[in-house]
MIDRENBA-696973 format. One line per field, with one value per residue: y, z, x of N, C-alpha, C, O in turn. Coordinates in steps of 0.1 Angstrom, whole numbers. Layout:
<zanus>
n.py <- Y | ...
n.pz <- Z | ...
n.px <- X | ...
ca.py <- Y | ...
ca.pz <- Z | ...
ca.px <- X | ...
c.py <- Y | ...
c.pz <- Z | ...
c.px <- X | ...
o.py <- Y | ...
o.pz <- Z | ...
o.px <- X | ...
</zanus>
This chain:
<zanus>
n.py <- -286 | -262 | -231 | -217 | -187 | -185 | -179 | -161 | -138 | -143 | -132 | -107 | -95 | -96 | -79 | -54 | -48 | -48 | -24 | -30 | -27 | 2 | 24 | 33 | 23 | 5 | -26 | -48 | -76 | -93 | -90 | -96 | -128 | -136 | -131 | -147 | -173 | -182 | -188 | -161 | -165 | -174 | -147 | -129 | -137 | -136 | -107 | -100 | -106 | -96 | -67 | -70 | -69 | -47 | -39 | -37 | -14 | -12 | 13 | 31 | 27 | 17 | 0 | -27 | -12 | -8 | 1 | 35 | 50 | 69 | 104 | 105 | 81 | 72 | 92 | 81 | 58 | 58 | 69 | 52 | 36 | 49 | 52 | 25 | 20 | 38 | 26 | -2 | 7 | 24 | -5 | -18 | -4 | -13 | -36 | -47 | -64 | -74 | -86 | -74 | -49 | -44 | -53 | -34 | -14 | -24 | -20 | 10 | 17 | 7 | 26 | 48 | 47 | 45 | 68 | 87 | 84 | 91 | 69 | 64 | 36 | 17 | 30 | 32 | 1 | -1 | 11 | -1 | -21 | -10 | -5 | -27 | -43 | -31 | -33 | -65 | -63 | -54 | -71 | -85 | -101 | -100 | -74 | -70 | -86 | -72 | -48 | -54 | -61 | -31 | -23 | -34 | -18 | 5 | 7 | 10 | 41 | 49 | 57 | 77 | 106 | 106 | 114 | 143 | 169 | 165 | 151 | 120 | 126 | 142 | 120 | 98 | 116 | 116 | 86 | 83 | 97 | 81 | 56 | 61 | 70 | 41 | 31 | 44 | 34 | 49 | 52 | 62 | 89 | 76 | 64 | 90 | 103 | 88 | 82 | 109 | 109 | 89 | 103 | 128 | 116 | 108 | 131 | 147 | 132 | 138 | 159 | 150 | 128 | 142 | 138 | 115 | 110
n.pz <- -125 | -121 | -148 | -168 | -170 | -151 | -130 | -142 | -135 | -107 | -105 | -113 | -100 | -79 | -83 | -87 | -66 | -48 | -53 | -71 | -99 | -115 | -114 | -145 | -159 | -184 | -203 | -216 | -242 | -248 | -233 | -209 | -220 | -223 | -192 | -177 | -190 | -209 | -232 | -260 | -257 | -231 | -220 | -233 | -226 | -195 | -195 | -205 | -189 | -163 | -176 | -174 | -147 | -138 | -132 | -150 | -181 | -214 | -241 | -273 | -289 | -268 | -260 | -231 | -203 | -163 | -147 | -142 | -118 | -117 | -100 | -90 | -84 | -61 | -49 | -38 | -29 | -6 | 11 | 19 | 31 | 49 | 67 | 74 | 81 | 106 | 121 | 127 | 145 | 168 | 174 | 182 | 202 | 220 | 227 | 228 | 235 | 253 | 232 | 215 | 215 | 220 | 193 | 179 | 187 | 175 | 151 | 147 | 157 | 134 | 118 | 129 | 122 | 95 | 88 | 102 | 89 | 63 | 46 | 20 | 9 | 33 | 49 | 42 | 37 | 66 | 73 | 64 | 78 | 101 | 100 | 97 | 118 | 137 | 121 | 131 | 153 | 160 | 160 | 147 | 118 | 93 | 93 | 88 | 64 | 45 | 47 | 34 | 8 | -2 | 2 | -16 | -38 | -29 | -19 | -37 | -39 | -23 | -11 | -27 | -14 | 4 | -9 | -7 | 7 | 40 | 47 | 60 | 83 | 96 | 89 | 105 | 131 | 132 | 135 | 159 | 178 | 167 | 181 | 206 | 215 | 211 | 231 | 252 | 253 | 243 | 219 | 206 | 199 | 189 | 166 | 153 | 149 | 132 | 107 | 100 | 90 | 72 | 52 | 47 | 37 | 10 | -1 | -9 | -30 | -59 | -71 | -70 | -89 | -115 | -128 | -138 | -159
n.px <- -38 | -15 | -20 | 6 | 1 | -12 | 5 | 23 | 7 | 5 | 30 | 34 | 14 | 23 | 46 | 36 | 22 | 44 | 56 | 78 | 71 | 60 | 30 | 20 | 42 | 59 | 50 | 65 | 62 | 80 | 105 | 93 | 83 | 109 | 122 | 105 | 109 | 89 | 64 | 49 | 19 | 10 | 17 | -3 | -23 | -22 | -15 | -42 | -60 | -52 | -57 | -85 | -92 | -85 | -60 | -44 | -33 | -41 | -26 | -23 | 3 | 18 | 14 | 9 | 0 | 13 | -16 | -21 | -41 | -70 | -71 | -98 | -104 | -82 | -85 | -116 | -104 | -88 | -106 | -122 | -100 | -91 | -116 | -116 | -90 | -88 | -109 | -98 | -76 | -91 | -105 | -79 | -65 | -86 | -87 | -58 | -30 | 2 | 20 | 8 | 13 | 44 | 44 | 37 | 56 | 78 | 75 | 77 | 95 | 116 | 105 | 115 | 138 | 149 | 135 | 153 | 176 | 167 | 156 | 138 | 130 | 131 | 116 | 92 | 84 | 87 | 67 | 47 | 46 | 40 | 15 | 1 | 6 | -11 | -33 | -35 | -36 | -60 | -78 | -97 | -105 | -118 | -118 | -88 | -87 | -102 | -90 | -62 | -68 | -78 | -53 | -37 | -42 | -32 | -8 | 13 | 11 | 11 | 39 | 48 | 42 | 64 | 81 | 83 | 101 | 101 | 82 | 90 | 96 | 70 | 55 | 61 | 61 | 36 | 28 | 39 | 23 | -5 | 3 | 7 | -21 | -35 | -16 | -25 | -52 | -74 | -94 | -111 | -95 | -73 | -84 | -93 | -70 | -56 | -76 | -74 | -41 | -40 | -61 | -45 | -28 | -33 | -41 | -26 | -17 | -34 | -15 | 8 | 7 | -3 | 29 | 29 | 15
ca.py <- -281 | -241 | -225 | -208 | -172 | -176 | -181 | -150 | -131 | -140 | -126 | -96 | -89 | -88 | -69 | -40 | -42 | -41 | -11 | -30 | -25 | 14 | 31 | 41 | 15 | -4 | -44 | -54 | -89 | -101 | -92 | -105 | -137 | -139 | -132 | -160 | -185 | -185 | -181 | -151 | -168 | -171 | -137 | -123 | -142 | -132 | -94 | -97 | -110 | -80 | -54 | -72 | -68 | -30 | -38 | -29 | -8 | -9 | 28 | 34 | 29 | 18 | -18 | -26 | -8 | -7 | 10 | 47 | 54 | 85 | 115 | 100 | 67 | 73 | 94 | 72 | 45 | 64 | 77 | 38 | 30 | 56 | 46 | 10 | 22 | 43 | 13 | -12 | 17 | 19 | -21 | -21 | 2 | -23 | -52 | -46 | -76 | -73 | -92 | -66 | -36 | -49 | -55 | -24 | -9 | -27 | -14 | 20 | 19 | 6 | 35 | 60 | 44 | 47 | 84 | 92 | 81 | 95 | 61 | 60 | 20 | 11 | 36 | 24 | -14 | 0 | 20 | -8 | -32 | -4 | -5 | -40 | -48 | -26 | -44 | -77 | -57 | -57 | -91 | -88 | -110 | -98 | -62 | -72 | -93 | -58 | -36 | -59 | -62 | -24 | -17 | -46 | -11 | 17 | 4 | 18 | 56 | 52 | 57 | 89 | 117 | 108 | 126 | 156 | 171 | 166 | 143 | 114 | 130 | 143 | 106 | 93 | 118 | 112 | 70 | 80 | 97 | 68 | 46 | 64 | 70 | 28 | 22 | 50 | 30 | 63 | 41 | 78 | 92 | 66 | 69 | 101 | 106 | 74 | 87 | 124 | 103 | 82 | 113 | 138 | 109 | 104 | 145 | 148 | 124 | 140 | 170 | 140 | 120 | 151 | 139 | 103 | 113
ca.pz <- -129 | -121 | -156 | -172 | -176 | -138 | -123 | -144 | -132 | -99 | -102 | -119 | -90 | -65 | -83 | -87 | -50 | -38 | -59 | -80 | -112 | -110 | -124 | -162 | -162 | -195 | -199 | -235 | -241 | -253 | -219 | -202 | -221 | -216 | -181 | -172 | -199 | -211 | -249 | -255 | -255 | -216 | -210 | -238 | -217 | -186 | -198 | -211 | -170 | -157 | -182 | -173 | -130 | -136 | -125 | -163 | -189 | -228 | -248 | -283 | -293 | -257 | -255 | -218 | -191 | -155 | -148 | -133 | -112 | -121 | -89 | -84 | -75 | -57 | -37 | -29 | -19 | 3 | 22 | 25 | 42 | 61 | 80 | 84 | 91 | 117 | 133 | 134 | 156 | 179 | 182 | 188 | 216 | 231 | 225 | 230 | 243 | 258 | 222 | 203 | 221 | 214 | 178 | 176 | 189 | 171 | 139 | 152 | 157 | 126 | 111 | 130 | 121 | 83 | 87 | 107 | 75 | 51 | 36 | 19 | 5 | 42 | 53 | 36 | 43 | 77 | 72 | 60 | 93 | 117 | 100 | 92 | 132 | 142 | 118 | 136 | 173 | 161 | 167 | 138 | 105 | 86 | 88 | 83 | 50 | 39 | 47 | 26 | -3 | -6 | 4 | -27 | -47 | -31 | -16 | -45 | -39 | -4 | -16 | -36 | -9 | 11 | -16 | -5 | 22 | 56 | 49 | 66 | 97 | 95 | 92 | 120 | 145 | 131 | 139 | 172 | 184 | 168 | 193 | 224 | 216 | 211 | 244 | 264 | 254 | 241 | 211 | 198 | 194 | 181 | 155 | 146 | 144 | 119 | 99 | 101 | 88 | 57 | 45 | 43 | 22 | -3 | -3 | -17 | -44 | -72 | -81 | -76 | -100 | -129 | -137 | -146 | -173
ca.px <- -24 | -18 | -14 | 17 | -6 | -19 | 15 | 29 | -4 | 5 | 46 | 34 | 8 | 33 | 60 | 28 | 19 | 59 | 64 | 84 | 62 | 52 | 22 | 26 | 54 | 53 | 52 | 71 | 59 | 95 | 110 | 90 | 91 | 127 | 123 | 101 | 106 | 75 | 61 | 42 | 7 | 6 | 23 | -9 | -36 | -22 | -21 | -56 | -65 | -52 | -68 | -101 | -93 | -81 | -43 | -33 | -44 | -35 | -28 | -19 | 13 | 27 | 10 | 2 | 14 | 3 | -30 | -26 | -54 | -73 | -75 | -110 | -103 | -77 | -96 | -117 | -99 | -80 | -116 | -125 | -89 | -87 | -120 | -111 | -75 | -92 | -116 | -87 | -70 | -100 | -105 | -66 | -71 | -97 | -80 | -43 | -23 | 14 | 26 | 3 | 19 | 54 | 51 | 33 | 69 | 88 | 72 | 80 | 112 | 118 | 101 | 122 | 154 | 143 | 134 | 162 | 187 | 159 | 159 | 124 | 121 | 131 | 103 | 80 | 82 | 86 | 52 | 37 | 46 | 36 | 1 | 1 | 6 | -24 | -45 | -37 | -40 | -77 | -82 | -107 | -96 | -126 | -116 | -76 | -89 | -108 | -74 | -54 | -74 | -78 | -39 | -28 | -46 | -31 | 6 | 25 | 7 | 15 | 50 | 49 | 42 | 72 | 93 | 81 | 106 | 97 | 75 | 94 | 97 | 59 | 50 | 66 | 51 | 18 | 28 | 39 | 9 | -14 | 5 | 2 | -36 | -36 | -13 | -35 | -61 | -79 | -97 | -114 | -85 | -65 | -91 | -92 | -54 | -55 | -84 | -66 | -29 | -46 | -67 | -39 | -16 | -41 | -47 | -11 | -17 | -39 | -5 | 22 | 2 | 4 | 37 | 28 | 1
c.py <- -265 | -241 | -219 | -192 | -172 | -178 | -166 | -140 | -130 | -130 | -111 | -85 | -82 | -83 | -53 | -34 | -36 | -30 | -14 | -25 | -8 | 16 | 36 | 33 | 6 | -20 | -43 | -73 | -96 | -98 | -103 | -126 | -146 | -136 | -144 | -171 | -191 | -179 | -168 | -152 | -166 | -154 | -131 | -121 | -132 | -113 | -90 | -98 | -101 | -68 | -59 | -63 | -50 | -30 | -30 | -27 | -7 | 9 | 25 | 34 | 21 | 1 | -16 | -19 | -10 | 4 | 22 | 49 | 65 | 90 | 109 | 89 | 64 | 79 | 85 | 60 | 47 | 68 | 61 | 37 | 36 | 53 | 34 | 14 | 27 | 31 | 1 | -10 | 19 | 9 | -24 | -20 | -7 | -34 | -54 | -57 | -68 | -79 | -82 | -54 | -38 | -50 | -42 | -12 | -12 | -21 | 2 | 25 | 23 | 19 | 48 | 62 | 49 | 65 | 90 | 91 | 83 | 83 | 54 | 43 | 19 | 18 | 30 | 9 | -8 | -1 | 6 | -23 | -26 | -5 | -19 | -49 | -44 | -35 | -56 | -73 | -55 | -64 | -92 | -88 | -104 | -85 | -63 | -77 | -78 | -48 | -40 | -62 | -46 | -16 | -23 | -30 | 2 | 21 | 15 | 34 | 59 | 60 | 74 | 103 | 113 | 112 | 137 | 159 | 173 | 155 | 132 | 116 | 134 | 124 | 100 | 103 | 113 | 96 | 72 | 87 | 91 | 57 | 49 | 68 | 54 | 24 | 28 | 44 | 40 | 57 | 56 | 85 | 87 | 65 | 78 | 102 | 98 | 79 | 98 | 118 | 97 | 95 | 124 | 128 | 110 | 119 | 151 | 144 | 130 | 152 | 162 | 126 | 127 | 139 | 123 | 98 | 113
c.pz <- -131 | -142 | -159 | -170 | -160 | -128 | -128 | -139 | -115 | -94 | -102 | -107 | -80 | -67 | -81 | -76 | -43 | -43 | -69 | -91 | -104 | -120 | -134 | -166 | -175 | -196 | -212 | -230 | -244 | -243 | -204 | -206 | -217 | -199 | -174 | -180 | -202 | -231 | -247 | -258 | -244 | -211 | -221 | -228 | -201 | -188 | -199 | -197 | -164 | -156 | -175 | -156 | -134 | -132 | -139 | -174 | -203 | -233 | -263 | -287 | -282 | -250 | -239 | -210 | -178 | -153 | -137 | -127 | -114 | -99 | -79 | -76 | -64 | -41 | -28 | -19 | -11 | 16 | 31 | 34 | 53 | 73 | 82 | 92 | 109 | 128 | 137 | 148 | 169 | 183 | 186 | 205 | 230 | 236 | 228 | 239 | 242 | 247 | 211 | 204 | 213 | 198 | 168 | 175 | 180 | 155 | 138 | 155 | 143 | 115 | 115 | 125 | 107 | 78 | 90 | 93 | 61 | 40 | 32 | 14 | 17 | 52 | 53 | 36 | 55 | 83 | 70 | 70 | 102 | 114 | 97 | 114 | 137 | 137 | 129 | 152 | 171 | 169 | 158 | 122 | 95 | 81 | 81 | 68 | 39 | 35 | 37 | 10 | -10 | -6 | -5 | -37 | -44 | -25 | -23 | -47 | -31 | -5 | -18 | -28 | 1 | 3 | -15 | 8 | 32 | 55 | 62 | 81 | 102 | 101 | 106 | 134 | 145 | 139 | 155 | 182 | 181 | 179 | 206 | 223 | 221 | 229 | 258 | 264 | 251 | 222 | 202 | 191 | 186 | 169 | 146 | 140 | 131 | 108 | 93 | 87 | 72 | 50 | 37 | 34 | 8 | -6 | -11 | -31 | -58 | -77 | -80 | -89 | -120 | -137 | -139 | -153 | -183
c.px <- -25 | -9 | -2 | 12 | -6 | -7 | 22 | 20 | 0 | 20 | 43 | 22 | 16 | 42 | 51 | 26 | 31 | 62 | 70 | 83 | 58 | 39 | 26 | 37 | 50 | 59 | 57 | 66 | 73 | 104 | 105 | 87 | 102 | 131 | 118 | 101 | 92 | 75 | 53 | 23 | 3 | 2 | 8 | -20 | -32 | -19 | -36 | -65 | -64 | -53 | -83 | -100 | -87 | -63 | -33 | -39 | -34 | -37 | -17 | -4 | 26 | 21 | 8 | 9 | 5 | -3 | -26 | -36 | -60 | -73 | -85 | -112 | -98 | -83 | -104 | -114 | -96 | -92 | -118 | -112 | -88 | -98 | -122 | -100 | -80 | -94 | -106 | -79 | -76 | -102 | -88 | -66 | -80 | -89 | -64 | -40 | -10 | 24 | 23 | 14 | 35 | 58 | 50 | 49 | 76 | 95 | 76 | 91 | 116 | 119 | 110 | 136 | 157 | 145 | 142 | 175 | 182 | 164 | 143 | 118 | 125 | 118 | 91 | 76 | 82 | 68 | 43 | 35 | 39 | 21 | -4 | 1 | -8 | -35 | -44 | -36 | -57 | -83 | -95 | -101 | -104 | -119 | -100 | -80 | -95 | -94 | -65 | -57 | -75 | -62 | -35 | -29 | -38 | -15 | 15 | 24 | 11 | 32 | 55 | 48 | 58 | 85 | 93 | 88 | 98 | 92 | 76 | 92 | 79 | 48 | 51 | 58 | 41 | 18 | 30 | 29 | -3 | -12 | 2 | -9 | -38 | -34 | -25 | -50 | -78 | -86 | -104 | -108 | -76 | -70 | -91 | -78 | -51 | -60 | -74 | -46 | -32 | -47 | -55 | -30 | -23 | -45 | -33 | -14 | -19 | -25 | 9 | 20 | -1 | 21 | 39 | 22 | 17
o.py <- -258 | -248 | -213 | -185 | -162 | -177 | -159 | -130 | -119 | -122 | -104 | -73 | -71 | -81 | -43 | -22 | -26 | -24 | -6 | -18 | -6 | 11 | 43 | 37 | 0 | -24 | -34 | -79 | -107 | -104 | -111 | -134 | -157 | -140 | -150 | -180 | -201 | -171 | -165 | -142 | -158 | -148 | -124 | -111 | -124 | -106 | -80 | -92 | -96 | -60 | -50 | -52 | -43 | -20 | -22 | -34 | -3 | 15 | 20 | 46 | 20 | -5 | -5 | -18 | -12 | 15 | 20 | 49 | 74 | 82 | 109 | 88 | 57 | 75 | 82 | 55 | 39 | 70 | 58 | 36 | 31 | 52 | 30 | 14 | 22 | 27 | -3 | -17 | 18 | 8 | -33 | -28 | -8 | -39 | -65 | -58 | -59 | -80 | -80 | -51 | -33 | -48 | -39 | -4 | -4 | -18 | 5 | 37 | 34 | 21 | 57 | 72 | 57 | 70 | 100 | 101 | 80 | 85 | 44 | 40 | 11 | 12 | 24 | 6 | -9 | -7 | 4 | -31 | -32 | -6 | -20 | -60 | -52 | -42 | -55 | -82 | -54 | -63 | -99 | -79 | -100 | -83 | -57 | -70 | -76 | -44 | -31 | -64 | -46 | -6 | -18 | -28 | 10 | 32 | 25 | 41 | 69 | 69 | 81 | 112 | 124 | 114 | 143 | 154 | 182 | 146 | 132 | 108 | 129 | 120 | 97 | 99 | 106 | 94 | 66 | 83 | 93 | 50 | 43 | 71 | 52 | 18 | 22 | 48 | 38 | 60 | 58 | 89 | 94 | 66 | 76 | 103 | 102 | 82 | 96 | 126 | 103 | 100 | 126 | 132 | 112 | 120 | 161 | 151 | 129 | 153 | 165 | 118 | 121 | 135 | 119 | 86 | 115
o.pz <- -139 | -147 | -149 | -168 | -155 | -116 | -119 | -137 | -110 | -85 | -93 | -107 | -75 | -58 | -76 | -74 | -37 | -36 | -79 | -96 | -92 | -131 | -134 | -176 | -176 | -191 | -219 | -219 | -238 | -244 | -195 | -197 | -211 | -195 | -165 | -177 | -198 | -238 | -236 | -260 | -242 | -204 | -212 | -223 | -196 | -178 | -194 | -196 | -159 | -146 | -170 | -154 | -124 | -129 | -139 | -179 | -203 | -230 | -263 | -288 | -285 | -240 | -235 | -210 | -179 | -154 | -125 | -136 | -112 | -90 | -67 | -66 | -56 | -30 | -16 | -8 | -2 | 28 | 43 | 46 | 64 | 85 | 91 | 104 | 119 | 137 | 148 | 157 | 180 | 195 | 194 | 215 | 243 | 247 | 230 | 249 | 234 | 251 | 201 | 196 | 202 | 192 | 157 | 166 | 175 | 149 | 126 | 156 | 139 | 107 | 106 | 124 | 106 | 69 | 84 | 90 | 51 | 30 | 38 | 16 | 8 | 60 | 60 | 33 | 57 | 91 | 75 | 70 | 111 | 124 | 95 | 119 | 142 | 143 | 137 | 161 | 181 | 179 | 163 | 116 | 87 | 69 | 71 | 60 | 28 | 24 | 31 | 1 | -22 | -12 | -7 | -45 | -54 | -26 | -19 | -54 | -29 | 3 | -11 | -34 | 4 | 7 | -21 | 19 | 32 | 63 | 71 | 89 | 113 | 110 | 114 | 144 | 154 | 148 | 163 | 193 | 189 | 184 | 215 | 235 | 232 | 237 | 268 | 272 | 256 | 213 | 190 | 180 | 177 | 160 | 134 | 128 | 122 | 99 | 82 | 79 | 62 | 44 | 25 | 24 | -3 | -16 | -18 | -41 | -67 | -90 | -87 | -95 | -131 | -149 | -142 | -155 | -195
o.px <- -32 | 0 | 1 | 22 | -1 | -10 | 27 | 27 | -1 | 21 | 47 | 22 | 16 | 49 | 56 | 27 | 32 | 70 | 69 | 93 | 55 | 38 | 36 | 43 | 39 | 69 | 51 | 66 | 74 | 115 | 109 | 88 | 103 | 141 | 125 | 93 | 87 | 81 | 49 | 16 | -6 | -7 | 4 | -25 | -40 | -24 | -42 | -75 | -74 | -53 | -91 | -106 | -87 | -56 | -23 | -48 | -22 | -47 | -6 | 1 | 38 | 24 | 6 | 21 | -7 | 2 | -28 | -44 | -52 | -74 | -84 | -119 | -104 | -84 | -101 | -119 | -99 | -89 | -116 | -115 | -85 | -95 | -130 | -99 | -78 | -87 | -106 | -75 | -69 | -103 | -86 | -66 | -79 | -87 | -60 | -47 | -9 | 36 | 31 | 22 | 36 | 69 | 55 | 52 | 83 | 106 | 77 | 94 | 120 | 127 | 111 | 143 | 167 | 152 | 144 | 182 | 187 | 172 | 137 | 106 | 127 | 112 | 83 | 64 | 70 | 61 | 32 | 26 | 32 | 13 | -17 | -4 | -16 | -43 | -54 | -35 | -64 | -90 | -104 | -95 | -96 | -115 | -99 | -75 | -91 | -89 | -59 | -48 | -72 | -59 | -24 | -20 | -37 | -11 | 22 | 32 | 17 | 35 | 63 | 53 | 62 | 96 | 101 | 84 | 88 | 96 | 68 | 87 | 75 | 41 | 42 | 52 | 36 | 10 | 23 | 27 | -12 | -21 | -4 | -12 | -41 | -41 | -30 | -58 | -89 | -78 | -101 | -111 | -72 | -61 | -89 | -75 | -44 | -53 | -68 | -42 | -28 | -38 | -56 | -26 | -17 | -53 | -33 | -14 | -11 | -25 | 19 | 27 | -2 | 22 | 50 | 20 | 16
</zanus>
């Protein structure tokens, strides 16, 4: 029988990953209570589950909130994604089917439609289809299961540079010359550009993350 704590563990996961939940956002135990009908034993335990995994961190006076990432971390994660992001981009390249291609567009579109009406949460699910397709143009599960595991960590960062004007539009070229490396079959390139696209997001981060200290 799934627990009361590991069912609120799982809600509270996926409001962090969607953005819903932000960094430095604070949890009240008596809201959330009252939100899931639950007593406040579960919602303690399932706090106390997500300080251990790093998702949420307690401070003085402000009970749990979720876990900011320091600069450093951040960093790194972003070095790791960027060269999977990359290798997915070159096995795309290899591997490209006439379904992959397609959905690879479709994601792309999406993304322009978005930027074109500077509408950043439609961006950003956009963003997160167009790179979410390449993974699965791999044709390697292993590496997709890696991408996803380190994107559940860095989704809601992903976010945060596209408030910086231009951005939007910035993005989108970068997507549409990842694609035509992919369709030209240019698996080097496709790479690099990927690598080059991660790096510079996560190079933004440490002076838009000042104002959530």
């Amino acid at each position: 029988m799934v627990r009361a704590s590991d069912k609120l563990i799982e809600q509270l996961k996926q409001e962090i990953f969607s953005g819903l939940l932000k960094p430095g956002d604070q949890l009240e135990e008596a809201d959330l209570a009252s939100r899931f009908g639950v007593s406040r034993t579960p919602i303690r335990e399932a706090i106390r589950s997500m300080v251990d995994c790093g998702l949420l961190e307690t401070r003085p006076r402000k009970g749990a909130i979720v876990r900011v990432l320091t600069a450093k971390e951040l960093n790194d994660l972003f070095q790791v994604a960027a060269e999977l992001e990359g290798m997915a981009c070159r096995l795309a390249s290899e591997m490209l089917t006439l379904s992959d291609k397609k959905t690879i567009q479709t994601a792309l579109e999406l993304c322009r439609v978005a930027a074109e009406a500077e509408d950043i949460p439609a961006y950003a699910q956009a963003n997160l289809e167009f790179h979410g397709a390449i993974h699965m143009a791999s044709g390697n599960a292993w590496l997709v299961d890696q991408l996803e595991q380190i994107q559940a960590r860095i989704n809601v960062y992903r976010l945060m540079p596209y408030e910086v004007v231009g951005r939007l539009e910035k993005s989108l070229a970068e997507h549409e010359e990842i694609s035509e490396a992919i369709f030209a079959k240019d698996g080097f390139r496709a790479n690099t550009l990927m690598r080059d696209h991660m790096m510079l997001q996560g190079a933004r981060l440490p002076s838009l993350l000042k104002a959530l200290k």
